[in-house]
N, C-alpha and C positions, 0 to 999 in steps of 0.2 A: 804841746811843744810847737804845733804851726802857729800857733798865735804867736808866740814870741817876740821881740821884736829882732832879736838878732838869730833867728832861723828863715834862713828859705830855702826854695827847692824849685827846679824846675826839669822838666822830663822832655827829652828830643828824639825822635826815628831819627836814624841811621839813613840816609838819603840814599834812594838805589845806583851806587858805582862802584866801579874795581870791583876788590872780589865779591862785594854784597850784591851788584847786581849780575856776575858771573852765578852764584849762589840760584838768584832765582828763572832766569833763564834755565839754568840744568832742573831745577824743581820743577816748572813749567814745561819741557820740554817730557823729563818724566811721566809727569800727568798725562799728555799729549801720547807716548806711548801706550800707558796703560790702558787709555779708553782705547786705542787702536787695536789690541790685543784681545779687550775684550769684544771686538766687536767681530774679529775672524772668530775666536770663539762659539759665539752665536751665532754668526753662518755656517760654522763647519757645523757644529750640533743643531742646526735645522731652528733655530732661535732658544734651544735649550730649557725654555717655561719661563714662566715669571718669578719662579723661585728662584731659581738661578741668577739671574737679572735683578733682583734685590736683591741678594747677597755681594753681587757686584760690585752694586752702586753703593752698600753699607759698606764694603773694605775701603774704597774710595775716597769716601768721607774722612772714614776714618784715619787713610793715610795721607790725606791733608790736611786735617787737622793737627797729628801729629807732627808733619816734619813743613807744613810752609813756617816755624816760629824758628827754624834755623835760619832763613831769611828773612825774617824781621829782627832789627840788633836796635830796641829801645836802650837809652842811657836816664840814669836818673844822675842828677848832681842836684850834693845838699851842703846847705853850709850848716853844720848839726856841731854842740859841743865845741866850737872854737876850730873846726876841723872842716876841709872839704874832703868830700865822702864822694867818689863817685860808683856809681855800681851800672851794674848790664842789669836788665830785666829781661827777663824770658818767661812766655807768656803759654809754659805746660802748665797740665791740672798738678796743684801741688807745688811749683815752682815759689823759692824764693831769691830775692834777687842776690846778685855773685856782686860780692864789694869788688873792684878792681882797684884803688888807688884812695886813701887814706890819711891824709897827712894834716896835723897842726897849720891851719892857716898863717902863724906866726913863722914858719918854722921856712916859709918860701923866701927865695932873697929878693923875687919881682914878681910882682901879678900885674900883666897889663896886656893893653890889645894887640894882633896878632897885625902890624902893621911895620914900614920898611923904617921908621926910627928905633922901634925896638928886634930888627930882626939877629942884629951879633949877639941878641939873649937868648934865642930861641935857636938860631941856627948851628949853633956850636958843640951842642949837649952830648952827652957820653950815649943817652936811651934818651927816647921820646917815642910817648905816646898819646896818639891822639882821639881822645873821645867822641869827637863833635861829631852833629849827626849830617853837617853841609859842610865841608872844607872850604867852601866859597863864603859859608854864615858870616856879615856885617858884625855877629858878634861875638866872635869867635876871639879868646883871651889864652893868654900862657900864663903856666907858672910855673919855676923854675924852683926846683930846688939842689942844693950842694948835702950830701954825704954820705959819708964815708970814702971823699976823695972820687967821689963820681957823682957827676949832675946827671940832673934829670929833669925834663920840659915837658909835661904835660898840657894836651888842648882841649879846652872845652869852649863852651858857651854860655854867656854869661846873661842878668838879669840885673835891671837897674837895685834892686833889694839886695841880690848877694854880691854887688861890688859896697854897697852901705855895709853889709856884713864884717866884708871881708877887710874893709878901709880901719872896721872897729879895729878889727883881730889882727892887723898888721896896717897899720898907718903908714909906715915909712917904706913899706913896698911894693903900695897897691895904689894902680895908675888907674885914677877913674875919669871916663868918659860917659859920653850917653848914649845907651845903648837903647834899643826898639823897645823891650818888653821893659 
């Protein structure tokens, strides 16, 4: 299916601000405690052995590997099936990725960039949400869609191949420009 010519896909980290970088500050700061914790530990127990001291350092590990993928927020956006597919990936053993946002590319009333001529499309919506992994990203694109009597404006990022996509799968609402990648 990646060969295709009307499939693409492309994958963006979540840029550390607002709450993602609140997120890892409190992680780090965690971390920061625990080694501090364990280190009265082994002064108070006279340095405790070495057994002790790699068991330690094994929970450690271990609780960072576990919980730093709450502060990584990868997005994958695909243009799959006539549809943009956006999903979250989360990077547990076992993890697969959580669809967030689903819809017929035909099915939007504008896809276009996230700029002050198309801003009364994007600015007005019932819900919006925004994918992108840099709020500030050059190539950051809306699309908008109407129903059931409530809009909805989605943000992502976009790829000079899934605006060719996207232009098949809805011609008359997909504003393309040139984007970086």
């Amino acid at each position: 299916m990646e060969d295709s010519v009307n499939y693409a896909e492309y994958t963006v980290t979540k840029k550390a601000e607002g709450t993602n970088l609140r997120k890892r500050i409190i992680l780090i700061a965690a971390y920061l405690l625990y080694i501090a914790v364990v280190v009265v530990i082994v002064k108070v127990t006279q340095g405790g052995g070495a057994m002790l001291g790699f068991l330690f350092f094994l929970l450690f590990v271990i609780l960072v590997f576990f919980t730093w993928k709450l502060a990584k927020e990868d997005r994958k956006y695909e243009c799959l099936n006539a549809k943009l597919v956006i999903s979250e990936l989360n990077e547990g053993i076992g993890s697969k990725p959580k669809v967030v946002s689903e819809e017929l590319i035909s099915a939007y009333s504008i896809i276009a960039p996230v700029t002050d001529e198309y801003k009364d499309k994007w600015s007005a919506a019932d819900e919006v949400k925004d994918f992108r992994g840099d709020t500030k990203s050059p190539d950051s694109y809306f699309a908008r869609l109407e129903k059931d009597g409530k809009s909805t404006v989605i943000f992502f990022e976009v790829t000079n191949k899934m605006l060719k996509v996207m232009k098949f799968y809805n011609s008359k609402g997909t504003v393309v420009t040139t984007v970086r990648r």
